[in-house]
C-alpha positions in Angstrom: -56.7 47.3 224.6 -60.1 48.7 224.9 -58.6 52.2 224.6 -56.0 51.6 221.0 -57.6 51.9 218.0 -55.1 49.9 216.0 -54.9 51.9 211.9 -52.3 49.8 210.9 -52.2 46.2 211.4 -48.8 45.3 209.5 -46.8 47.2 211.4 -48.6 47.2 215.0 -47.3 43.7 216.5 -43.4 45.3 216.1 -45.0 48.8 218.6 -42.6 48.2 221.2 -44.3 48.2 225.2 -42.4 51.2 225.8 -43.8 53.5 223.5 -47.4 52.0 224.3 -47.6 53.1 227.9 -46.0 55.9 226.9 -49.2 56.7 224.6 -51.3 55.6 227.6 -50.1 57.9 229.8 -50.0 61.0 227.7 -53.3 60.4 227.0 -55.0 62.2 229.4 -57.5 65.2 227.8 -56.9 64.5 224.5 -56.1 61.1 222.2 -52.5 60.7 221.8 -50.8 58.4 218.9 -48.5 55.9 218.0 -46.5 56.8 214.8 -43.5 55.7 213.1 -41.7 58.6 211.7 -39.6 58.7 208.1 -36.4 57.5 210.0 -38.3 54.6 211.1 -38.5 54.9 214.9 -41.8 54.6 216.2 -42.9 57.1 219.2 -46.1 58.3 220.9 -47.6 61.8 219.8 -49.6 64.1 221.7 -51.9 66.2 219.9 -52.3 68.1 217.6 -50.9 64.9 215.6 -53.3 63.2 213.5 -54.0 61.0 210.5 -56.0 63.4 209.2 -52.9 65.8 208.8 -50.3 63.0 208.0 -47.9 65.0 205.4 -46.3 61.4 204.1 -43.2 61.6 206.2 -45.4 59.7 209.3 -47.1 56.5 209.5 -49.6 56.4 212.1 -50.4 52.9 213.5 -52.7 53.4 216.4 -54.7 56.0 218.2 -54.9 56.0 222.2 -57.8 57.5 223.5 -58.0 59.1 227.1 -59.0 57.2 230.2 -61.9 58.6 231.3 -63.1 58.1 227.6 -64.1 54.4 227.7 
């Protein structure tokens, strides 16, 4: 898990493994994340998603940084 920065604890053991090495994977130049939208379904984001720009309606609960990054 050396590569997931985990921003939201509370809600990061229900992430399903799907979604995970679906962040892993589209992770490759640039960190993607793991968000749960307003609806409530949690996906991976590529950039240019962030926490940074987070207009309410997403919850972001981890960041997965690239491979080669480690």
């Amino acid at each position: 898990m050396d590569r997931i920065r985990v921003l939201e604890e509370a809600l990061w053991r229900d992430v399903p493994a799907d979604v995970i090495e679906e962040a892993k994977r589209a992770a490759k130049a640039e960190p993607s994340w793991i968000a749960m939208q307003g609806n409530g379904h949690v996906v991976a984001m590529t950039a240019p998603g962030s926490p940074d720009a987070a207009t309410g309606d997403m919850i972001y609960i981890a960041e997965v940084s690239p491979a080669s990054a480690r």
